[in-house]
C-alpha positions as CSV (number, residue, x, y, z in Angstrom):
1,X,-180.8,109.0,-115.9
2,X,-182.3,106.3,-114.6
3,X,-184.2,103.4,-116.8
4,X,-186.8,100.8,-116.3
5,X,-188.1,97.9,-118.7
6,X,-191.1,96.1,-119.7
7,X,-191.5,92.4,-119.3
8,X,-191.7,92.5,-122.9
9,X,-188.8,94.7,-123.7
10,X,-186.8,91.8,-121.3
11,X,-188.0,89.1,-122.8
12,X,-187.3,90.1,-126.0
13,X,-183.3,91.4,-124.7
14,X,-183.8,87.4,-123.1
15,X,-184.3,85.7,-125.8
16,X,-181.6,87.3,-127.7
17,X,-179.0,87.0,-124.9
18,X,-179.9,83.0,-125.3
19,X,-179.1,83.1,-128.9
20,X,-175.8,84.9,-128.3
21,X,-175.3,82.2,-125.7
22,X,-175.7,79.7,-127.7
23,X,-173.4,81.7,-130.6
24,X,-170.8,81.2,-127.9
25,X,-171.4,77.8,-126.4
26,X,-172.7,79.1,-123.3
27,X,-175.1,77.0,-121.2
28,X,-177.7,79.5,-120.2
29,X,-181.4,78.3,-120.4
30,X,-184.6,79.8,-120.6
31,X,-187.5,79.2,-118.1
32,X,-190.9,80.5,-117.8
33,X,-193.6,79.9,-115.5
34,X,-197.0,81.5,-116.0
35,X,-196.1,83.7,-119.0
36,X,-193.0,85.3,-117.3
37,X,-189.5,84.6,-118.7
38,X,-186.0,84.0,-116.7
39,X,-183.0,83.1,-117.7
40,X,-181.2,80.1,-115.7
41,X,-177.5,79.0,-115.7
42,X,-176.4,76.5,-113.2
43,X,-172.2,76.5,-112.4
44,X,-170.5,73.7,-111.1
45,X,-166.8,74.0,-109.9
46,X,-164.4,73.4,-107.2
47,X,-163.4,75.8,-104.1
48,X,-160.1,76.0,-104.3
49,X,-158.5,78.6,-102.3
50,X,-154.9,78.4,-100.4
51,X,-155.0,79.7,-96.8
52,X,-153.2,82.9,-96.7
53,X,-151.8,81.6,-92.9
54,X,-152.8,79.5,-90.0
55,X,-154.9,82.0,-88.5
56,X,-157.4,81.9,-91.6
57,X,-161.2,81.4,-90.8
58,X,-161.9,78.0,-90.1
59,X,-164.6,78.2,-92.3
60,X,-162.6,79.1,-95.3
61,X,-159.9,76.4,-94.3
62,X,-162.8,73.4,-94.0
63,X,-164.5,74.9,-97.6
64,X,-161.0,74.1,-99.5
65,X,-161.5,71.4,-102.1
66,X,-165.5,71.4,-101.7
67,X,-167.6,71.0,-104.8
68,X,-170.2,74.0,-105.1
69,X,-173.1,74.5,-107.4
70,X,-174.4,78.0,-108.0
71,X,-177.6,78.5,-110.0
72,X,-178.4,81.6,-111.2
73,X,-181.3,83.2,-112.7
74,X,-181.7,86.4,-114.4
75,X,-185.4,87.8,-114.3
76,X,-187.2,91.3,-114.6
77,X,-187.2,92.3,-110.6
78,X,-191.6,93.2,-110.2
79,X,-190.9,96.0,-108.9
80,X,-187.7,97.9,-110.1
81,X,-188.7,96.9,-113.5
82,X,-184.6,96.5,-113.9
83,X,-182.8,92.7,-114.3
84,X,-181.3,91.7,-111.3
85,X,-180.2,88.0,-110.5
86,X,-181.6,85.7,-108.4
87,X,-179.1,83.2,-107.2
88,X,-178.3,80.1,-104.6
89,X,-175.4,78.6,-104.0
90,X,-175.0,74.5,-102.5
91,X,-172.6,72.3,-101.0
92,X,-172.9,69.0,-100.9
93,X,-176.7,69.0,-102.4
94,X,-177.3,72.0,-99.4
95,X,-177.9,75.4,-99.6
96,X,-175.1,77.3,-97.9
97,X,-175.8,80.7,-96.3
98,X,-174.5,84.4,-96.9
99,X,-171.6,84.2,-94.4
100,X,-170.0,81.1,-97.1
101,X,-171.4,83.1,-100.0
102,X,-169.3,85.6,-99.3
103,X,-166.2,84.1,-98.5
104,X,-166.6,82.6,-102.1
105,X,-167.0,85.7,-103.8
106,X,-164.5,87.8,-101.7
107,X,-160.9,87.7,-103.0
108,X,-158.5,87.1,-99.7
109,X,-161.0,89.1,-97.2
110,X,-160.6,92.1,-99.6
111,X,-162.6,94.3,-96.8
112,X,-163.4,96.7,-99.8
113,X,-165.6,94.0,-101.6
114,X,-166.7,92.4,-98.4
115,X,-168.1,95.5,-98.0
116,X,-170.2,94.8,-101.4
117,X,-171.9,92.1,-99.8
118,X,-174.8,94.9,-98.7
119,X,-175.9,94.8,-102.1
120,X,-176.8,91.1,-101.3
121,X,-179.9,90.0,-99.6
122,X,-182.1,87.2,-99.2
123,X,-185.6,87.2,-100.4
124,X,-188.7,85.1,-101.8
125,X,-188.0,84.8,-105.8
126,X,-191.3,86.5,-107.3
127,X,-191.8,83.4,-109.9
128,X,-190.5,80.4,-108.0
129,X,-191.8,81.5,-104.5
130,X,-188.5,80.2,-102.4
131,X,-185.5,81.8,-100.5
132,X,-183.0,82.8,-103.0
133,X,-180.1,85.2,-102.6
134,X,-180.2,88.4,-104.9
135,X,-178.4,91.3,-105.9
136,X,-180.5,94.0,-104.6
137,X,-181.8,96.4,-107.6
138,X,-182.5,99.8,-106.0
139,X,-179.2,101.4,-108.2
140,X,-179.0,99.0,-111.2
141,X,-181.2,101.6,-113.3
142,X,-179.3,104.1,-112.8
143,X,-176.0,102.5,-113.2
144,X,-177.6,101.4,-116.9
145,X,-178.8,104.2,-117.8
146,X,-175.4,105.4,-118.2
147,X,-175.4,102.6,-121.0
148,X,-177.2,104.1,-123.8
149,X,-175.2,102.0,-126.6
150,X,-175.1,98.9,-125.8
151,X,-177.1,96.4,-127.4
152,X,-179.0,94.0,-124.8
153,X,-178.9,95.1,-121.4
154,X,-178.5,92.2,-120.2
155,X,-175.6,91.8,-120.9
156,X,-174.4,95.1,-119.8
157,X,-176.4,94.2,-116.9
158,X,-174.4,90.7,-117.0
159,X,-170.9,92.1,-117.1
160,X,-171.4,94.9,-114.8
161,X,-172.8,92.6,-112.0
162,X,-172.0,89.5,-112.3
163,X,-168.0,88.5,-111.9
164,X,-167.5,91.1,-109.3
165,X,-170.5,90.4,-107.0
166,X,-171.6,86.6,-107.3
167,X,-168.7,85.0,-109.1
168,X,-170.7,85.1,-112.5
169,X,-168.5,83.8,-115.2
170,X,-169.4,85.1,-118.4
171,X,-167.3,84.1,-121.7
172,X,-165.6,87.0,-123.4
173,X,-167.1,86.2,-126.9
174,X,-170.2,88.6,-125.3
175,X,-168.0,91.2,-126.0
176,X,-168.9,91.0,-129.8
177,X,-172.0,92.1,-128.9
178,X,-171.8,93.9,-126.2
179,X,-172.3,98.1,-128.3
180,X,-174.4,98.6,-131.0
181,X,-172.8,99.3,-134.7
C-alpha cells in the first residue's frame, strides 16, 4: 500500500519531529517560506577516510582531512505528496558535485551502495528555487506504507533514508518515539 500526505498532515508530523528534536538536543530547525513548512539541519564535520592502497581515486585521496558542510532539508515533495530530503553538500564554502557526494556517502567503493546513488538526483528545490541534490521519492510511499505504527513519519522516513543514502546522522534517543503505544 502505498501512502501520500497533506501539507497539513506534514506540518503537523514537522512540528512534532522539532519538539522531539529538541527533547533530544538535536539541532534541526524549522523554515517556512510562503506558508509551506521544511525542516533544516546543517552538519559540519571532517572527511576522514584512510586510503585503502595507492591506487585509490585521487579524488578520494585529495578529500582526506577536508571540512564539509551538508545541509539538509526535509519538505513535503509537490508532487509525490511523500517527505523526501533536499540536500547540498560544500567544501570549502563550495558546492561539490554528485561524483564527491558519493564518494562521501559510499563505504570503501561498496559497488552495492554506489549503486544507490540512482535514487539521487539533482533538481530545483520547489520552495527555495536553486539546485539541490535529493533523494528521489517515486518509492518512499510505498516503502512507508509498510509502516502503519509508527508515530511521525518522518521519522520513519528519517531513519529509513537518511544514514544509508546521504550520511544523515540521526541520534538514537528517536527511537523512543519512533512506534506508537
Amino acid at each position: 500500500m502505498s501512502v501520500t500526505f497533506t501539507q497539513e498532515q506534514f506540518n503537523v508530523k514537522a512540528l512534532e519531529f522539532l519538539e522531539m528534536s529538541e527533547k533530544v538536543h538535536d539541532t534541526w530547525q524549522k523554515e517556512e517560506k510562503e506558508n509551506t513548512l521544511f525542516l533544516v539541519k546543517n552538519y559540519k564535520f571532517t572527511f576522514k577516510k584512510e586510503p585503502l592502497n595507492d591506487a585509490d581515486d585521487i579524488c578520494a585521496i585529495q578529500m582526506l582531512s577536508e571540512v564539509f558542510l551538508i545541509e539538509y532539508h526535509v519538505l513535503l515533495h509537490p508532487s509525490y505528496k511523500v517527505p523526501t530530503i533536499y540536500f547540498n553538500a560544500y567544501k570549502n564554502d563550495k558546492l561539490i558535485d554528485l561524483n564527491d557526494i558519493k564518494l562521501l556517502f559510499c563505504d570503501d567503493y561498496d559497488k552495492e551502495k554506489y549503486e544507490i546513488y540512482n535514487l539521487l538526483s539533482q533538481s530545483e528545490h520547489p520552495i527555495l528555487f536553486r539546485p539541490f541534490f535529493m533523494i528521489h521519492p517515486c518509492k518512499i510511499g510505498e516503502v512507508l506504507g509498510k509502516f502503519t505504527e509508527t508515530r511521525n513519519f518522518i521519522i520513519t522516513f528519517l531513519t529509513l533514508y537518511g544514514p544509508s543514502l546521504v550520511g544523515l546522522k540521526l541520534n538514537n534517543e528517536y527511537e523512543k518515539f519512533f512506534i506508537k503505544d
